[in-house]
C-alpha positions in Angstrom: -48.9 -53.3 62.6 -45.0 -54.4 63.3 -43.0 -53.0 60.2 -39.6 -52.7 62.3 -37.9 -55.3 59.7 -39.1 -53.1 56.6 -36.2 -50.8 55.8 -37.2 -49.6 53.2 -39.4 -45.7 54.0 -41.9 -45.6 50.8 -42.7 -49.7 51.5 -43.1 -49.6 54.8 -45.6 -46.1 54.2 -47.1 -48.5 51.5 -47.7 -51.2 54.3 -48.7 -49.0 56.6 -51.8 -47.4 54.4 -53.1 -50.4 52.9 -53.8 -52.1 56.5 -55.3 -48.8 57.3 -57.6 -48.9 55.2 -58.3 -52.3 55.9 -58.5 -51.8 59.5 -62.6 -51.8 60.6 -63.3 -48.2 61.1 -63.4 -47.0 65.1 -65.9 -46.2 67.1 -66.9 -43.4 67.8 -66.9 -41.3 71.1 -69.9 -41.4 73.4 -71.6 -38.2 73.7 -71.0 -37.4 77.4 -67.0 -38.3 77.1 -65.0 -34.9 76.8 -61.7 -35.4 75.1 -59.5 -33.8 77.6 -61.7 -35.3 80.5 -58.8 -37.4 81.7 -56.0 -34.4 81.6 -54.7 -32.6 84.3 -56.9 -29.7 85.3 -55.0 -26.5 85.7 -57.0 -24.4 88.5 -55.0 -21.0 88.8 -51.4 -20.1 87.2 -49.5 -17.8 88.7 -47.8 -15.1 86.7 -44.4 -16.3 85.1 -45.1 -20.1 86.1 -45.1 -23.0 84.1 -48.2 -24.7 83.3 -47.3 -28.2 83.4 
């Protein structure tokens, strides 16, 4: 949803929920899918490294 021309905060939060809950609900994930299945895989960290 574009809001960028509300200025005002409290009607633009007011926009904002009402299409939520609007909005069709989503799917949901399939069973097999992990949710960090696409992130980078840190293998071994050396001491004092950063991670990412």
């Amino acid at each position: 949803m574009n809001t960028k021309n509300v200025t005002d905060k409290t009607e633009r939060k007011k926009l904002k929920r009402a299409k939520r809950k609007t909005a069709p609900p989503k799917a949901k994930r399939a069973a097999g899918v992990a949710r960090g299945s696409m992130k980078k895989k840190v293998r071994h960290q050396a001491q004092g490294q950063r991670k990412r």
